[in-house]
N, C-alpha and C positions, 0 to 999 in steps of 0.2 A: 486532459489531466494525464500528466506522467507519474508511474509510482515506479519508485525503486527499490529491491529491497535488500536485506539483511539476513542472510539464511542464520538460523538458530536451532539446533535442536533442541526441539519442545514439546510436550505433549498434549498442548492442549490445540485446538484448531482455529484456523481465521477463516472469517467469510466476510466478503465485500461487498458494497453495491455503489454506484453512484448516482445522480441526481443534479445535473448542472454541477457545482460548482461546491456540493455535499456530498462527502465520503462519509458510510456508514460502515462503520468496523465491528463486526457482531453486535449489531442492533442499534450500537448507540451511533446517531449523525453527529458529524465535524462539519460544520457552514465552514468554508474558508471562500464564501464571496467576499468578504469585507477586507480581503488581502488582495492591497491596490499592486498596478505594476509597477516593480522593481524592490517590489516590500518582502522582505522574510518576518517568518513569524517562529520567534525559539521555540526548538522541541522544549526545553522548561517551562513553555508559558502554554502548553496541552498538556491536558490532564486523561492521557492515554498511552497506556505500556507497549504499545502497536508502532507507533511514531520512533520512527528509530533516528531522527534529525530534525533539523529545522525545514519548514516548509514555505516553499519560496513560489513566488509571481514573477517571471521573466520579463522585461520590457515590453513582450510582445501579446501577454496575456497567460502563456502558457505557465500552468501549475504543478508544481513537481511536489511531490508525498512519498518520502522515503518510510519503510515500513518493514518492520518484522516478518520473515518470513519465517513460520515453524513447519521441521521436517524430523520425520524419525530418520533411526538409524540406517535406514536403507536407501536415503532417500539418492534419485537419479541424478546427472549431470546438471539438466535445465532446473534443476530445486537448487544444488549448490551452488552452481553460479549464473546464477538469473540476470537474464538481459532486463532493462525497465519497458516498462507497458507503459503503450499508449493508449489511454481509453478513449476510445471516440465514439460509443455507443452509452446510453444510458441503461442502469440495470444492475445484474450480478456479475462479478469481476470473476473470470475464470482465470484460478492461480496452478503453478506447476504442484502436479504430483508430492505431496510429502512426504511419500515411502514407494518406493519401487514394484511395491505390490500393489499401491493402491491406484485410483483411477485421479484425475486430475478434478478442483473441487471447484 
């Protein structure tokens, strides 16, 4: 799964995890197995403020999940402009630092 994201300043917090082929975005699970390859599926037809686009199945299986990233006002270089992640491990998604002071989450 690739996520990309969308730096925002926000104050509220995201936490990830994945599970195959299920992104959980502060608690609630997104199943996006049922997105065959070379299918998108409209950011309008998710019912979550996280999803910052439409999220797509590549020809070759790979999953891409663009997604809100919130940062305070301080937040570091790697927070404003975030390369996209690859997850290749199942679990907690560790995302860049939201504030310069803080530790990464």
């Amino acid at each position: 799964m690739i996520l990309t994201f969308s730096p925002m300043r926000r104050d509220d917090a995201l936490a990830l995890s994945v599970a195959g082929d299920v992104l959980t975005i502060n608690g609630e699970p997104f199943d996006f197995s049922v997105l065959s390859a070379g299918a998108t599926l409209p950011c309008a037809a998710i019912s979550c403020g996280w999803i910052a686009g439409d999220v797509e199945r590549d020809a070759a299986g790979e999953l891409t999940v663009p997604l809100v990233l919130p940062h305070g006002g301080q937040a570091p270089q790697e927070t404003l402009f975030p390369a996209p992640l690859a997850v290749t491990a199942e679990g907690p998604v560790t995302l860049p630092a939201p504030d310069a002071t803080e530790e990464a989450v």
